[in-house]
C-alpha positions, 0 to 999 in steps of 0.5 A, spaced: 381 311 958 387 307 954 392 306 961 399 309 958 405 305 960 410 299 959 411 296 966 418 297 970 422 293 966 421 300 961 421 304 965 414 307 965 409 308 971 402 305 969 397 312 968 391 312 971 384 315 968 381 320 971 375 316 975 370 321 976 370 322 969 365 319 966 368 318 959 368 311 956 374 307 954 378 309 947 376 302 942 376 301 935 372 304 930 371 304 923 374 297 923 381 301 923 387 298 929 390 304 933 396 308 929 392 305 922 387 310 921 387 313 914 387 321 914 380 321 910 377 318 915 379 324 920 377 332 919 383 337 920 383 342 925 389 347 927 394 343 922 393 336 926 387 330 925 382 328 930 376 323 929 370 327 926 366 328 932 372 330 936 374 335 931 367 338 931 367 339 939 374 342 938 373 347 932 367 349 937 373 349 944 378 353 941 372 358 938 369 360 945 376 359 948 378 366 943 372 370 944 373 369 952 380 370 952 382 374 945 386 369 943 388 362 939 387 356 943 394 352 940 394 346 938 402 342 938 400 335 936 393 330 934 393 324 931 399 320 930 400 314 926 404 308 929 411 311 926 409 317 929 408 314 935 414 310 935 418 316 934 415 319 940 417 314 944 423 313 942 424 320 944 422 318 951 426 312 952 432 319 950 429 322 956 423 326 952 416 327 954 412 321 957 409 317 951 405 311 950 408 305 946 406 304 939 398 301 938 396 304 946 396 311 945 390 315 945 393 319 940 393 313 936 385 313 936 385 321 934 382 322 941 388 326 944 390 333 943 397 336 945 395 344 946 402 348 946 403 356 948 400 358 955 396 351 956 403 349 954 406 352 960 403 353 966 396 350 969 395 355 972 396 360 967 389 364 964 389 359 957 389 353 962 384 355 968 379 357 962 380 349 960 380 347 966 373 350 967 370 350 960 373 343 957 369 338 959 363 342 956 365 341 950 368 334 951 375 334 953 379 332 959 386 334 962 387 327 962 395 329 962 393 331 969 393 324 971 400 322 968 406 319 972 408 325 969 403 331 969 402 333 962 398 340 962 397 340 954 394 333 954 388 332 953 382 328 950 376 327 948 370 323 952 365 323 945 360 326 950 359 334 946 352 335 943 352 340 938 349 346 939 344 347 933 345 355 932 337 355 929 335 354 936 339 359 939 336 366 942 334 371 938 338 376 934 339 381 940 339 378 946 344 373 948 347 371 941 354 372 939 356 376 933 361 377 928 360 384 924 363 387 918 361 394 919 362 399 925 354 398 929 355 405 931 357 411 925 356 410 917 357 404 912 363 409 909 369 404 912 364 397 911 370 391 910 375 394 914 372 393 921 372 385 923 369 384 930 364 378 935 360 381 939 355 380 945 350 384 946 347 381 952 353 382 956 356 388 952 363 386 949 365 387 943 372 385 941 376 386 935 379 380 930 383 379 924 380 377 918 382 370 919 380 368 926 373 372 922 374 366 917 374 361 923 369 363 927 364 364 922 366 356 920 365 353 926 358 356 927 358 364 930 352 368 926 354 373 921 351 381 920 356 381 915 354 388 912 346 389 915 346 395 919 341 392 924 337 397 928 334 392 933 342 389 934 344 397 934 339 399 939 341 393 944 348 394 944 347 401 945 343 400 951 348 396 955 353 400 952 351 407 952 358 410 951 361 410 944 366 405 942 370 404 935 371 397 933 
């Protein structure tokens, strides 16, 4: 990855990469410098920019980290153009968080994500291990963790996610996760108000909000929307027996 610092002289200890991490060094791409890659040739997720594969692989991270953990994957900063950059630096010489100079940062590239809340916090908070355990799956590393300065919400991407293509996943009641609209169990009487994903396989069932609905359906999760599906009705009822409201 990009080495983070400016030498003694500013003050900056040299970051190492993590050497067990196969991810290939952060280079130029679309014919764009550092810090100078336009908004359109990035896809926005969370509010920030990231480069187009690495918003694909971070849609689907924060979509597994919510149905794990019931709740949002946040986000503090993406790509930064070179004033952005510049500020963040300036921050640091002032006794802010670490950053890298303007033009050397992969924050430059939009390959690095800042996550705030609990990951934010702590490492070893319940958001962070799940990362920890998960991330790299999707093609994201705890970079941070090799800084002079341990960063628990810096992140990057390696370029190594392979989608999943949601046509070859298991069948409809088996080990699919699914997003419903009406109640599985009762009548069609209350359709709309109930949003929820749902495992049948591993017999869980979570309520959302109509926003994280929007969001899961966006990024891949298969849709019930107003079926009464007998066989997925059937399935989850086997694994879990005892009735339970959405």
């Amino acid at each position: 990855m990009t080495l983070i610092g400016a030498g003694v002289a500013a003050g900056v200890a040299l970051v190492g990469a993590d050497l067990a991490n196969s991810a290939a060094p952060a280079s130029a791409w679309g014919g764009y410098a550092n810090g100078k890659i336009p908004l359109s040739e990035l896809t926005q997720v969370g509010g920030y920019y990231f480069r187009n594969d690495a918003a694909q692989a971070m849609n689907a991270l924060r979509s597994a980290y919510s149905a794990a953990l019931g709740r949002t994957l946040i986000i503090n900063d993406g790509y930064r153009d070179l004033a952005g950059q510049q500020q963040a630096w300036n921050d640091y010489q002032n006794g802010g968080n670490l950053a890298a100079p303007p033009g050397t940062s992969n924050h430059g590239w939009a390959l690095a994500v800042d996550f705030g809340g609990e990951v934010y916090s702590s490492s070893s908070s319940a958001g962070h291990q799940w990362l920890q355990a998960n991330a790299q799956g999707f093609g994201w590393w705890w970079a941070g963790r090799f800084f002079s300065q341990v960063e628990n919400w810096h992140w990057e991407f390696s370029g190594s996610y392979t989608p999943q293509n949601p046509s070859t996943s298991t069948p409809i009641g088996l080990d699919m996760t699914f997003l419903c609209i009406t109640p599985i169990n009762g009548s069609n009487a209350d359709a709309g108000i109930y949003r929820w994903v749902m495992d049948p396989a591993a017999g869980t069932k979570r309520n959302i909000d109509a926003a994280e609905y929007d969001f899961l359906k966006a990024v891949g999760y298969r849709e019930l929307g107003g079926l009464q599906s007998p066989a997925v009705s059937y399935r989850y009822q086997q694994i879990h027996p005892s009735p339970t409201q959405p």
